[in-house]
BAFI-3210 file (N, C-alpha, C; in Angstrom, 3 decimals, decimal comma, padded with zeros to 6 digits):
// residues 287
n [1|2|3|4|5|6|7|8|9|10|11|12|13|14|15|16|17|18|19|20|21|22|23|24|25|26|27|28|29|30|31|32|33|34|35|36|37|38|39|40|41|42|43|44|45|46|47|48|49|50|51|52|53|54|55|56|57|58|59|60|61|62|63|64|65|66|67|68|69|70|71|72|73|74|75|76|77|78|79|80|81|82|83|84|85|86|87|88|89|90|91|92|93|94|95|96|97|98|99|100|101|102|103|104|105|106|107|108|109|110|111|112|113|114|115|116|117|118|119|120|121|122|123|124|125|126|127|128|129|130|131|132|133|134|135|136|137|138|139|140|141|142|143|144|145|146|147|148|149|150|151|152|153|154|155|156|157|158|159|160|161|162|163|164|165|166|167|168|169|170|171|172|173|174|175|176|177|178|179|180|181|182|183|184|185|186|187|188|189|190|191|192|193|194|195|196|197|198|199|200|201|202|203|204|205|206|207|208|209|210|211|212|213|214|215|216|217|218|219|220|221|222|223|224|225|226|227|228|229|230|231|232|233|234|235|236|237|238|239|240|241|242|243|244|245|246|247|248|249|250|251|252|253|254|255|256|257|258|259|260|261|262|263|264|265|266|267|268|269|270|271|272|273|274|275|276|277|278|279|280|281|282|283|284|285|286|287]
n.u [026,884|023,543|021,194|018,358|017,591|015,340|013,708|011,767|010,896|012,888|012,337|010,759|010,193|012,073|014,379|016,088|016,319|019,318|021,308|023,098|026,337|026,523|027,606|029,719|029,149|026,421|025,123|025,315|023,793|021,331|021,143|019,421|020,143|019,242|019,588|018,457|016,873|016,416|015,856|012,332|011,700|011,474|014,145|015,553|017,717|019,600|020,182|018,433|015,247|011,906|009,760|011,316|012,330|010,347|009,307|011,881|011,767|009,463|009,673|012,166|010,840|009,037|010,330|012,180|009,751|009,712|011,863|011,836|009,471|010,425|013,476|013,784|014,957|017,741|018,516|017,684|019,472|021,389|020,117|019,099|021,172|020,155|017,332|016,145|014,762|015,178|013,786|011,482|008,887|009,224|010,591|008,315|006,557|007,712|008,669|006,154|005,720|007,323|007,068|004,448|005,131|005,704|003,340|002,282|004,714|004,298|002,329|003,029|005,260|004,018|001,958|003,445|004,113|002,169|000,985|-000,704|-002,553|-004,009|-003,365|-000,548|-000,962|-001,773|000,790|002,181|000,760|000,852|003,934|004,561|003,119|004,862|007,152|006,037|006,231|009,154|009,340|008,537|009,935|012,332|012,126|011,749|013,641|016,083|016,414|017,025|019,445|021,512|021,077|022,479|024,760|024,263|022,282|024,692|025,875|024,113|022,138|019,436|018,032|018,457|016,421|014,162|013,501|013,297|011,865|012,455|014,485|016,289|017,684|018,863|020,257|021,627|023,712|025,026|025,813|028,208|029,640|029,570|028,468|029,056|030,266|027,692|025,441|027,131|026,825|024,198|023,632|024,738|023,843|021,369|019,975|020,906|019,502|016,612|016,836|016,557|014,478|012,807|013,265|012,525|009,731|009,281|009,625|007,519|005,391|005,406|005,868|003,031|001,060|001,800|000,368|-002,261|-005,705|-007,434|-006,105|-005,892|-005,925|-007,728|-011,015|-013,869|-016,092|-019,616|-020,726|-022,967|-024,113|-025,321|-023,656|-021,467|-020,974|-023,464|-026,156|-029,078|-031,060|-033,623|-035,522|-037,648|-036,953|-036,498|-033,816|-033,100|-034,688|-033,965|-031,847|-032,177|-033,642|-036,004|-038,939|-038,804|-040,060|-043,792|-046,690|-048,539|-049,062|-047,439|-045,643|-045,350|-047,619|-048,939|-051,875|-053,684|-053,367|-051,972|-048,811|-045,689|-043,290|-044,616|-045,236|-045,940|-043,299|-042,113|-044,295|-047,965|-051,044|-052,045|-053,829|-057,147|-057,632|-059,813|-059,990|-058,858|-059,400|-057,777|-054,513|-052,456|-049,158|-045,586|-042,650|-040,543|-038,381]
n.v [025,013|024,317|022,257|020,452|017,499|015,236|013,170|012,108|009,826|008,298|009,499|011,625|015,128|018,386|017,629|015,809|016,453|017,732|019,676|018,874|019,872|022,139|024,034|021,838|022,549|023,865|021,732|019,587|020,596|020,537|017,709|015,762|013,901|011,394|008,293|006,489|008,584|010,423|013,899|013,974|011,410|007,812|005,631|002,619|000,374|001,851|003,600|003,343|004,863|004,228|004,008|003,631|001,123|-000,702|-000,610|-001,553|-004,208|-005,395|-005,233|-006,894|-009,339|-009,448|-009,835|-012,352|-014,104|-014,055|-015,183|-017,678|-018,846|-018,996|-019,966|-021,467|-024,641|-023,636|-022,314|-023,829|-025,205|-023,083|-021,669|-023,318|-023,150|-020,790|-020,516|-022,898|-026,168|-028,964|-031,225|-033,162|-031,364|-029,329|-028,397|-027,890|-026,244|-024,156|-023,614|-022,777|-020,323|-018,888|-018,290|-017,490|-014,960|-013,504|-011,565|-010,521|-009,553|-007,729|-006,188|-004,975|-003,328|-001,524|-000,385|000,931|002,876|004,069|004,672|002,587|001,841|-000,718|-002,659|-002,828|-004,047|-006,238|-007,464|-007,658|-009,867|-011,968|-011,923|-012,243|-015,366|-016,410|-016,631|-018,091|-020,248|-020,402|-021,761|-023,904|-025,466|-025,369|-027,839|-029,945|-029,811|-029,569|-032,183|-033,905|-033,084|-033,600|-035,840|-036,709|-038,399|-040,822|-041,376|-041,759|-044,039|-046,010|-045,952|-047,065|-047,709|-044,955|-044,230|-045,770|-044,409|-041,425|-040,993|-040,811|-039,284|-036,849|-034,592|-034,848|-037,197|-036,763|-034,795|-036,356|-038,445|-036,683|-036,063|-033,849|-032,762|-031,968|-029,118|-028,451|-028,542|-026,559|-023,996|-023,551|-023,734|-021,327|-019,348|-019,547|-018,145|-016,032|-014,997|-015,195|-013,809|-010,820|-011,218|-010,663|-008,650|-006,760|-007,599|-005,857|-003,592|-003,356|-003,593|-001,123|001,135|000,222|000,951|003,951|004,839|003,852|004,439|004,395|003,414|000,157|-000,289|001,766|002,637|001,547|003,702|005,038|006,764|008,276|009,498|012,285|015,497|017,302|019,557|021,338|022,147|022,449|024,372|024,853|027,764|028,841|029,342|030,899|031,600|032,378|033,881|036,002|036,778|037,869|040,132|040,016|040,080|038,302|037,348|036,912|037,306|037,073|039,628|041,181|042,297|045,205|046,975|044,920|042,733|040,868|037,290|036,823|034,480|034,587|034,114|033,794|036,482|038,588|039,892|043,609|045,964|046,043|044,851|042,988|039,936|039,399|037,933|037,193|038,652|041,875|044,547|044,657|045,860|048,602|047,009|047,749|047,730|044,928|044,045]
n.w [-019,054|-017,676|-016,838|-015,629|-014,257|-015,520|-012,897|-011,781|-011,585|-010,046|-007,447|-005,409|-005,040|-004,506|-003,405|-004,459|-006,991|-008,951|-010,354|-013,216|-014,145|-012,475|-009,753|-006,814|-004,759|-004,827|-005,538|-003,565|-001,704|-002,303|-002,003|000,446|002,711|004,761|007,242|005,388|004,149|000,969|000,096|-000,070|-000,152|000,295|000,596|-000,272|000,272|000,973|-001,617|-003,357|-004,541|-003,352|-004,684|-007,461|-006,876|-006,288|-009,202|-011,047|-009,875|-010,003|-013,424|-013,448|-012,687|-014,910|-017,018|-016,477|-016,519|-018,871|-020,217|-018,597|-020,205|-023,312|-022,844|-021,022|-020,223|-020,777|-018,942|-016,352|-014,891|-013,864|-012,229|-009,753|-007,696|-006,667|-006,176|-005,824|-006,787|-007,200|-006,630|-007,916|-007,678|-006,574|-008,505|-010,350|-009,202|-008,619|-011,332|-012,541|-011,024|-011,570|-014,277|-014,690|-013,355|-015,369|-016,231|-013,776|-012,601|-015,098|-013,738|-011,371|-011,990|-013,588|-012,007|-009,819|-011,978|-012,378|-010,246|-009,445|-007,233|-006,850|-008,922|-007,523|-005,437|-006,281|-007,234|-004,920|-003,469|-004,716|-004,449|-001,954|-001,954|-003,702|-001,851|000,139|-000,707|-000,240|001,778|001,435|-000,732|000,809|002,374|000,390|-000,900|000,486|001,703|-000,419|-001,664|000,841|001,281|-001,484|-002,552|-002,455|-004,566|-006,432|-005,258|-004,850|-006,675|-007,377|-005,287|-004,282|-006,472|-005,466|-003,120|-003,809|-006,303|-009,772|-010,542|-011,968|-011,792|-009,811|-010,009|-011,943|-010,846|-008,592|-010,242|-011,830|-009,311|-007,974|-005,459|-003,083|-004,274|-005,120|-002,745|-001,158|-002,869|-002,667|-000,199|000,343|-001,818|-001,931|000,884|000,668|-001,933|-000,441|001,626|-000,442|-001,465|000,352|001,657|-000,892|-000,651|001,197|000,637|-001,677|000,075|001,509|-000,715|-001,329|001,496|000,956|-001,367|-001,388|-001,192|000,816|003,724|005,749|008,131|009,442|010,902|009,540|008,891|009,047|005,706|005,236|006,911|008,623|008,988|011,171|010,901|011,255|013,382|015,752|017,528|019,819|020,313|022,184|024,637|027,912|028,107|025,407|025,104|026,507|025,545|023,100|023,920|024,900|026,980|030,184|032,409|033,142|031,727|028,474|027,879|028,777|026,958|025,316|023,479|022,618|021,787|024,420|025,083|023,156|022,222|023,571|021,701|019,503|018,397|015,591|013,634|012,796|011,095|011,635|011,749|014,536|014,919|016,094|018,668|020,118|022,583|023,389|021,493|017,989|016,973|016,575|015,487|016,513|015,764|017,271|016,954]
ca.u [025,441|022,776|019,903|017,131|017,383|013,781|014,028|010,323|010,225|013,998|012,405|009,965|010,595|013,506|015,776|016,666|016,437|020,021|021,651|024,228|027,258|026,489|028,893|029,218|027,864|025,355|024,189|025,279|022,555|019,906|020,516|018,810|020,158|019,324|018,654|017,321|015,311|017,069|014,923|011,260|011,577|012,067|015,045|015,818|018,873|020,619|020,456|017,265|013,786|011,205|008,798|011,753|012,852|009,174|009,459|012,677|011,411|008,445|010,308|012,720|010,258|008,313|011,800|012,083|008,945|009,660|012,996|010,958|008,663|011,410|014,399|013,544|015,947|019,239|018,665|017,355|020,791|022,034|019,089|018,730|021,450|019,822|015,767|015,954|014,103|016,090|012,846|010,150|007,491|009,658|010,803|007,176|006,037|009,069|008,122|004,951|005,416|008,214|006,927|003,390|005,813|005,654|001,906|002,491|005,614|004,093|001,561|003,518|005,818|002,844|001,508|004,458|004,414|000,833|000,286|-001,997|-003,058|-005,014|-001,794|000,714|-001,630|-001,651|002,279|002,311|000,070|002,154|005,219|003,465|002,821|006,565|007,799|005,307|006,595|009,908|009,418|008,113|010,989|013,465|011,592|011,975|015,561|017,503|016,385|017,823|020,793|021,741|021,300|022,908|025,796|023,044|022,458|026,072|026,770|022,673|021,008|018,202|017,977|017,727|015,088|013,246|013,348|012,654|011,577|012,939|015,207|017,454|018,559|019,799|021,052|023,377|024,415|025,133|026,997|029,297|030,503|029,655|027,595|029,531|029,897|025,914|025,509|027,777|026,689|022,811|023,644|025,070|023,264|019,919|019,435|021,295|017,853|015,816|016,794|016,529|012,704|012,083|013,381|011,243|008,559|008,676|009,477|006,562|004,440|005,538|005,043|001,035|000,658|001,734|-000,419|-003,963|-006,801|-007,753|-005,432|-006,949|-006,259|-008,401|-012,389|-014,512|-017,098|-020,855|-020,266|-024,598|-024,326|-025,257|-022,746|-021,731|-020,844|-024,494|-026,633|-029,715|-031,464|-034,367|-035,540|-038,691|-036,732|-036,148|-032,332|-033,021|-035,728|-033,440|-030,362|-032,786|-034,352|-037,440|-039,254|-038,555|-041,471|-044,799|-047,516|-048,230|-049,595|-045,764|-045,243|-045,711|-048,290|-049,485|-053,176|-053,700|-053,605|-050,651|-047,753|-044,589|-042,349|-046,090|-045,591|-045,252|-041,995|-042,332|-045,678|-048,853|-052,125|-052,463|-055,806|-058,155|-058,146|-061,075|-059,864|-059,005|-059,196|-056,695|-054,166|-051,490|-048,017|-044,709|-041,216|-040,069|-036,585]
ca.v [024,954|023,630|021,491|019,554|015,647|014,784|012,628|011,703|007,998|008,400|010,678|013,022|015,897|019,203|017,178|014,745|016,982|017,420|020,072|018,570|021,105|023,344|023,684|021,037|022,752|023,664|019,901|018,993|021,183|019,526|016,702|015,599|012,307|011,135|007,669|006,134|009,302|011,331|014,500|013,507|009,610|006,788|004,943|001,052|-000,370|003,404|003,849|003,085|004,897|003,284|003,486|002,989|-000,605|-001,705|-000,785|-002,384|-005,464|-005,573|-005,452|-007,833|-010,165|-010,376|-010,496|-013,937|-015,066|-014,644|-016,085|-018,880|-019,211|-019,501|-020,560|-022,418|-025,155|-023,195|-021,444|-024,321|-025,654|-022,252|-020,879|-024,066|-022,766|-019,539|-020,745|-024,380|-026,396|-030,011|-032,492|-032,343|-030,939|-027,766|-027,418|-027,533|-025,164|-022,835|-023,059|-022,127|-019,079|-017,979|-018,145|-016,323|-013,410|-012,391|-011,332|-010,426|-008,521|-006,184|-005,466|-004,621|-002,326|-000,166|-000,166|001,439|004,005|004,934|004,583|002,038|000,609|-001,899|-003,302|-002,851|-005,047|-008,056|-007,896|-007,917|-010,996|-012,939|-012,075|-013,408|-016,593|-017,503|-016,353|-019,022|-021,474|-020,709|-022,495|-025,420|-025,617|-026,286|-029,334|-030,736|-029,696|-029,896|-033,692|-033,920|-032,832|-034,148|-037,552|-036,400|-039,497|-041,764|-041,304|-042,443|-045,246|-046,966|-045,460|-047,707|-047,323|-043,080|-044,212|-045,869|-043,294|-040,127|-041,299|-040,629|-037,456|-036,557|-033,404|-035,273|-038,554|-036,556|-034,254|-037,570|-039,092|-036,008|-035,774|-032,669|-033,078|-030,710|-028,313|-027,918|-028,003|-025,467|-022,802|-023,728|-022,623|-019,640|-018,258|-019,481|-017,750|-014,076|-014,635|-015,060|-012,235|-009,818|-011,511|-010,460|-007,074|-006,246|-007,752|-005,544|-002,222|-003,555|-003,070|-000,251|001,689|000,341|001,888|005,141|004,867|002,910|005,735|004,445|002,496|-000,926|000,069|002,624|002,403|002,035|004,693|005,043|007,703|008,451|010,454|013,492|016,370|017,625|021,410|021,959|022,299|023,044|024,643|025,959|029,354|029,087|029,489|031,906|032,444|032,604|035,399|037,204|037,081|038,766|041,216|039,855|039,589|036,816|037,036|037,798|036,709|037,687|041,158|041,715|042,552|046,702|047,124|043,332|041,880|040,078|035,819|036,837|034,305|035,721|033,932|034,186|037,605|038,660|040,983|044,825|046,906|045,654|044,739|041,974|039,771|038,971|036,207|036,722|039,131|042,840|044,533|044,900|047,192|048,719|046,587|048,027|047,137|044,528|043,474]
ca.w [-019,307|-016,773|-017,071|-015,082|-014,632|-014,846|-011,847|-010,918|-011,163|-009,086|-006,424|-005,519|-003,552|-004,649|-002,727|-005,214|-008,316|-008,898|-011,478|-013,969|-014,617|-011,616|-008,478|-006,453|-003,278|-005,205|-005,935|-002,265|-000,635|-002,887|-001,363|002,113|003,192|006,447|008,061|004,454|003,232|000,323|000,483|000,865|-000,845|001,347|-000,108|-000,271|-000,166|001,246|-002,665|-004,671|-004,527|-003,285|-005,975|-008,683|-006,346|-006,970|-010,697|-011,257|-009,171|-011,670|-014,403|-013,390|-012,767|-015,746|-017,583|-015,811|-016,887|-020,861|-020,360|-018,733|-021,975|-024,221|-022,823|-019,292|-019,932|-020,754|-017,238|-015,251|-014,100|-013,483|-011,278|-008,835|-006,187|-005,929|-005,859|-005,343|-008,068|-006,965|-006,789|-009,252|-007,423|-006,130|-009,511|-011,126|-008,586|-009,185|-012,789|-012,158|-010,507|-012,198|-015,544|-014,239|-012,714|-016,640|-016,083|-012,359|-012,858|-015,339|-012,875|-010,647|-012,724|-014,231|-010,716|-009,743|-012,547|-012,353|-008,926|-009,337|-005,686|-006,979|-009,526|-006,734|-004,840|-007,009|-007,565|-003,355|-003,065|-005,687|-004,120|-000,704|-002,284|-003,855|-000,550|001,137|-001,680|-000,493|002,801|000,497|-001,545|001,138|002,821|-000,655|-001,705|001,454|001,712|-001,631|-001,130|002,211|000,595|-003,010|-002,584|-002,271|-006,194|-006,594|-004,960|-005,095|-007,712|-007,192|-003,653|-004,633|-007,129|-005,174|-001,898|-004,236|-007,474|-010,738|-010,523|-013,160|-011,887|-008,942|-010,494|-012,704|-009,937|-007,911|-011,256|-012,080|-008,359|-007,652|-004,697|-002,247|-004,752|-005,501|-001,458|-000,926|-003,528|-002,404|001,371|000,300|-002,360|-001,761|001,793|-000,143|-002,508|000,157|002,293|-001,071|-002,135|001,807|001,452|-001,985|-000,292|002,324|-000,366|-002,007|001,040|001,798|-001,513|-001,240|002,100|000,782|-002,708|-000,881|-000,979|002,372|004,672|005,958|009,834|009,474|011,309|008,310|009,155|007,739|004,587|004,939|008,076|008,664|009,013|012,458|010,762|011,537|014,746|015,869|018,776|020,075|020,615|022,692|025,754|028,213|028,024|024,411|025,035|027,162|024,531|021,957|024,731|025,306|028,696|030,460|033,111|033,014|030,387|026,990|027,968|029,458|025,546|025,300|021,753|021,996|023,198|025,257|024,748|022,037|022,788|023,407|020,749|018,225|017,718|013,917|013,386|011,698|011,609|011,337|012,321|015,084|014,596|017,247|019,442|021,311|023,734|023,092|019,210|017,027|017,823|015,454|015,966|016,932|015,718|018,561|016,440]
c.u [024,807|021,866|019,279|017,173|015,910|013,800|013,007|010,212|011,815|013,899|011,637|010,355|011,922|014,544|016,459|017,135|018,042|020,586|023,360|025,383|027,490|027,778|028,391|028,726|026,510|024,150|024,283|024,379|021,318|019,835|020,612|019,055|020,287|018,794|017,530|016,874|016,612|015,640|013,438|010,975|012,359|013,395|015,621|017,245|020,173|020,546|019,518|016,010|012,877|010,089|009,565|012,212|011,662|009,008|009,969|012,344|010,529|008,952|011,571|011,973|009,450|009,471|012,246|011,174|009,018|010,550|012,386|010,076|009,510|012,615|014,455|014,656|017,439|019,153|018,112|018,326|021,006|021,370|019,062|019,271|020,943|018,009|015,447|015,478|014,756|014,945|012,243|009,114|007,721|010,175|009,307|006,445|006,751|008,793|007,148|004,998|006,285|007,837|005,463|003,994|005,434|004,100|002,012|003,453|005,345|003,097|001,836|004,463|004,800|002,276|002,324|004,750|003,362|000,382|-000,701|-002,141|-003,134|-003,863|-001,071|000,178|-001,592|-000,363|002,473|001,762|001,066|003,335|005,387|003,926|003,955|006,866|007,294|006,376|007,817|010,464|009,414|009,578|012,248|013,079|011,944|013,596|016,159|017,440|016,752|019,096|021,535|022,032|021,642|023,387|025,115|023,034|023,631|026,207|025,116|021,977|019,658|017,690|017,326|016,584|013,566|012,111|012,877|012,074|012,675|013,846|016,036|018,091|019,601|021,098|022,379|024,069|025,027|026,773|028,164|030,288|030,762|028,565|027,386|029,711|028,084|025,167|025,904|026,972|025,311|022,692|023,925|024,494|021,698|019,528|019,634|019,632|016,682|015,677|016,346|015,137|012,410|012,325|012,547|009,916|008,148|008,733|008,539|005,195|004,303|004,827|003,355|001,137|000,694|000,716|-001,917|-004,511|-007,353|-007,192|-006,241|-007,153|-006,907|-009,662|-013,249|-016,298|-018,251|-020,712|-021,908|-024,864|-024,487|-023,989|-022,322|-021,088|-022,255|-025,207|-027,778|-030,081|-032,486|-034,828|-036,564|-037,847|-036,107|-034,601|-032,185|-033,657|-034,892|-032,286|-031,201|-033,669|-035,567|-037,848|-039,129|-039,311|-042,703|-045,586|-047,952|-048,415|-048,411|-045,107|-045,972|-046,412|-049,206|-050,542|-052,432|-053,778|-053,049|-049,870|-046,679|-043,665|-042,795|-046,189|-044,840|-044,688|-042,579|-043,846|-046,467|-049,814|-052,464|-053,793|-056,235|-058,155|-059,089|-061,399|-060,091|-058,819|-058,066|-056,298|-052,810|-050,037|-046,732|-043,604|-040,561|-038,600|-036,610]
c.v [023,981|023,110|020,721|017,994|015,595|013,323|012,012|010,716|007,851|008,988|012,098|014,255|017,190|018,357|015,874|015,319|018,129|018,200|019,742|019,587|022,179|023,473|022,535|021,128|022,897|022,196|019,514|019,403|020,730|018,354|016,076|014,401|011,955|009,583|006,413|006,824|010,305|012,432|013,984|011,979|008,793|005,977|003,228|001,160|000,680|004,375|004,150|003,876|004,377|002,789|002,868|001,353|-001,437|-001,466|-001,904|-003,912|-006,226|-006,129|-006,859|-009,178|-010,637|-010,172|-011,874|-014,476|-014,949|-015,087|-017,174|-019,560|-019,442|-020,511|-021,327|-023,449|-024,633|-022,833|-021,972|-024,822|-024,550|-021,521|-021,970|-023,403|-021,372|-019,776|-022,411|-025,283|-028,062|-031,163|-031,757|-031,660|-029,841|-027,428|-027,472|-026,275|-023,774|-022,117|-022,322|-020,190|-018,251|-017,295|-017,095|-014,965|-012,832|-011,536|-010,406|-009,099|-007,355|-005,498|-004,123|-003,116|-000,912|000,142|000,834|002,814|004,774|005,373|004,305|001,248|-000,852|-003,511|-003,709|-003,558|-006,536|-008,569|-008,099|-009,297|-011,847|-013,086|-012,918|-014,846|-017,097|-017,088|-017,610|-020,298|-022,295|-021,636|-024,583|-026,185|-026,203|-027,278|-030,070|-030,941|-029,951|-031,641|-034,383|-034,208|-033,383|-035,501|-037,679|-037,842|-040,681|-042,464|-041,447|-043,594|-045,940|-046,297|-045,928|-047,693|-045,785|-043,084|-044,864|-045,691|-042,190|-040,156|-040,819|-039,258|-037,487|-035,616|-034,156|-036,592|-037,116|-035,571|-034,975|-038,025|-038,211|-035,804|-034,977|-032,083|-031,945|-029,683|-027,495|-027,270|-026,815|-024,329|-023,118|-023,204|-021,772|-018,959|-018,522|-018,344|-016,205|-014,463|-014,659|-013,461|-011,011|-010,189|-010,708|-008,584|-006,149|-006,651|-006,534|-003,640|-001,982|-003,135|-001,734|001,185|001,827|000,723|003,449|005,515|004,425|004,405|005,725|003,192|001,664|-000,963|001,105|002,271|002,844|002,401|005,210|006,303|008,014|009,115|012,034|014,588|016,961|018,880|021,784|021,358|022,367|023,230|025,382|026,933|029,680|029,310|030,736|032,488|032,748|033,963|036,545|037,707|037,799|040,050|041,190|039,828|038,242|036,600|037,732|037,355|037,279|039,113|041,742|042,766|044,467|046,380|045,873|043,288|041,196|038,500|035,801|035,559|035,064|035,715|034,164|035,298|037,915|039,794|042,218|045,092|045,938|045,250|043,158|041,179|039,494|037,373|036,505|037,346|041,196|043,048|045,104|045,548|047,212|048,097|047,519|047,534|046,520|044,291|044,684]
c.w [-018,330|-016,838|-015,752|-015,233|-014,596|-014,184|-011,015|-010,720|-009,763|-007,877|-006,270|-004,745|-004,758|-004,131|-003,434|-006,715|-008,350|-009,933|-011,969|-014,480|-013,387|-010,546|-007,832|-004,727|-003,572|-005,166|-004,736|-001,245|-001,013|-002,404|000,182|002,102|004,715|006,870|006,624|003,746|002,672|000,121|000,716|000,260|000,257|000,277|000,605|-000,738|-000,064|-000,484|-003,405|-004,056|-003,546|-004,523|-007,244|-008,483|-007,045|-008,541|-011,259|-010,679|-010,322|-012,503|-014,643|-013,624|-014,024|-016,932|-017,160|-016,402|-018,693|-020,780|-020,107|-020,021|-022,795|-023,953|-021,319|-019,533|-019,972|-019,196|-016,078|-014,106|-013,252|-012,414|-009,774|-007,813|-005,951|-005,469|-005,688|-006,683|-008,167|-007,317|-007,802|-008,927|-006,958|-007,517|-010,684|-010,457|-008,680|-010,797|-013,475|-011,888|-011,154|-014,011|-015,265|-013,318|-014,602|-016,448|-014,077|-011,928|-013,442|-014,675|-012,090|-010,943|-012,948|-013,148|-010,095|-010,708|-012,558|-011,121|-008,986|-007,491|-005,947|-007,867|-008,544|-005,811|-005,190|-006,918|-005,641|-002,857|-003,839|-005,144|-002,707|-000,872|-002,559|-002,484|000,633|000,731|-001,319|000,479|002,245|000,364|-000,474|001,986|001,502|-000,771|-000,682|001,569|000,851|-001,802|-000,077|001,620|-000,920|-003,030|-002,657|-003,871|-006,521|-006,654|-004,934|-005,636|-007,622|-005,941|-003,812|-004,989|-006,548|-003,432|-002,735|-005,708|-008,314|-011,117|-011,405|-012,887|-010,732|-008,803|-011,634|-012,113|-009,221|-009,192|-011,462|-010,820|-007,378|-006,322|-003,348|-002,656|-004,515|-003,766|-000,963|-001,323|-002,939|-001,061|001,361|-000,409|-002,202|-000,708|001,840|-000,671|-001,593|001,023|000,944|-001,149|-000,505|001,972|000,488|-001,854|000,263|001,366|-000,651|-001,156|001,595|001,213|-001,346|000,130|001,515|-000,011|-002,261|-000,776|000,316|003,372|005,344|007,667|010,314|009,956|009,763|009,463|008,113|006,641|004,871|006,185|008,091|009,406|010,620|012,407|011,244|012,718|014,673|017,145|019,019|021,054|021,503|024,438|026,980|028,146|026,308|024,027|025,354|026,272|023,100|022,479|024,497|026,676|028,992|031,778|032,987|031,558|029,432|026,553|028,340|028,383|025,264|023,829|021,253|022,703|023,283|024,056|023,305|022,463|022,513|022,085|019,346|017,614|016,785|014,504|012,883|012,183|010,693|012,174|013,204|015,099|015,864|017,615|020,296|022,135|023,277|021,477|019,083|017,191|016,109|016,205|016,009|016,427|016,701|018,222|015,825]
res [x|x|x|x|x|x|x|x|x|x|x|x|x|x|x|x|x|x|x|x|x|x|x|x|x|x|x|x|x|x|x|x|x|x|x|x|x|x|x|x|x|x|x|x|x|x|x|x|x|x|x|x|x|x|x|x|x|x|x|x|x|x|x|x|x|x|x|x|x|x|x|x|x|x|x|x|x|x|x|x|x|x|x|x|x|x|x|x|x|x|x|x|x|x|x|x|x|x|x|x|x|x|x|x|x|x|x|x|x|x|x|x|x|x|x|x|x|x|x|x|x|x|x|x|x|x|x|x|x|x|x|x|x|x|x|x|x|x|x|x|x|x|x|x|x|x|x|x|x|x|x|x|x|x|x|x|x|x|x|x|x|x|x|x|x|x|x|x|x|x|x|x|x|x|x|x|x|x|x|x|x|x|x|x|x|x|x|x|x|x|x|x|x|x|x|x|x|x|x|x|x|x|x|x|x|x|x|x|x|x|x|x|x|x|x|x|x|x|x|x|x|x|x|x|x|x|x|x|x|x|x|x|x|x|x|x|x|x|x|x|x|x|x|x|x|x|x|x|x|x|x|x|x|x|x|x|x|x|x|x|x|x|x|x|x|x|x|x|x|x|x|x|x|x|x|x|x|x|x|x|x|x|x|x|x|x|x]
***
């Protein structure tokens, strides 16, 4: 028996839609992988979507920020070597942003499912901003660190070069100094590269979804149309393309007085009026 994945937030396009049970040439011709693109969806990461990366990104994120609301200290230790958070003023700013991803994140998510522009816009600027932060963060923390041992052996000396640290005095006291170093050069600059990669997903998606791309010439909308023309008819190659005379003055006209103009004369039968000159004559069919 065969069925339909419904597969839309995974992939737009036949070339992703994928039948469960069938042969497996069958399923292997459905799908177009080339270069990134599984039939017509750009794909992140050789693997993911693009629109479902910025979902999941979303979602991730404002999953962070209710863990933040509730439980911020169980998961402050455990987060430092991947986002920094060592002095107090990179980890208030960390806190900050992480805990406003809950608000940010679901933007971003529903942005992502609605194809909102305007959503998937906000969650892009936000992500911007920690990304600026994250330059912050290691002017603070690596100077930290570097001088961990410090907080060992002159505590007071530490305290009164970086103020009052606690995360770093009892990183200092337990010993663990090269440890915390270590895991902080290695996994911090993995999270960076991935925030830089869903940045750039992120951007990506809103080009596709924007109603009008921003490198575009914004052009007056109050203009008139350039399906229509005009031109006029008083002229002789115009006379001659409707088989009129094209020399000779208004008497040139077979059925017409005189001091008629040429282009003046009424269409179909009827009675020409008097200008002055000869009378009224019965008109002629000229068209």
């Amino acid at each position: 028996m065969e069925f339909m994945l419904p597969l839309d937030m995974l992939g737009s396009g036949a070339g992703f839609a994928a039948a469960v049970g069938g042969n497996a040439k069958g399923r292997a011709s459905n799908w177009e992988y080339s270069s990134g693109w599984i039939g017509n969806s750009k794909m992140i990461f050789l693997c993911i979507p693009l629109r479902t990366c910025v979902f999941v990104h979303g979602l991730c994120c404002a999953i962070v920020g209710l863990i933040m609301l509730r439980w911020r200290y169980i998961i402050e230790k455990d987060r430092r070597p991947f986002v920094g958070g060592y002095g107090e003023v990179s980890r208030v700013l960390i806190d900050v942003l992480e805990t406003s991803a809950l608000l940010w994140g679901s933007l971003g998510m529903l942005g992502a499912l609605y194809l909102r522009a305007g959503w998937v816009r906000t969650f892009y600027n936000y992500q911007f901003v920690r990304f600026a932060m994250w330059g912050l963060m290691y002017g603070i923390d690596l100077r930290l660190l570097l001088n961990c041992e410090l907080g060992r052996d002159d505590p007071h000396e530490f305290v009164q070069r970086y103020g009052p640290n606690r995360a770093m005095l009892g990183i200092a006291a337990a010993g663990t100094c090269d440890d915390e170093r270590s895991f902080f050069y290695f996994l911090s600059p993995l999270m960076l590269m991935l925030q830089l990669k869903l940045l750039f997903a992120c951007r990506q998606l809103l080009g596709e979804i924007e109603e009008e791309p921003k490198f575009l010439l914004s052009v007056p909308k109050e203009t008139a149309s350039g399906a229509f023309w005009s031109k006029a008819h008083g002229t002789r190659s115009e006379a001659a393309q409707f088989g009129f005379p094209t020399a000779g003055g208004p008497d040139a006209v077979d059925g017409y007085g005189s001091r008629v103009p040429l282009m003046a004369a009424p269409h179909g039968p009827g009675a020409a009026p008097s200008f002055g000159g000869s009378q009224p004559m019965q008109l002629q069919n000229v068209v």
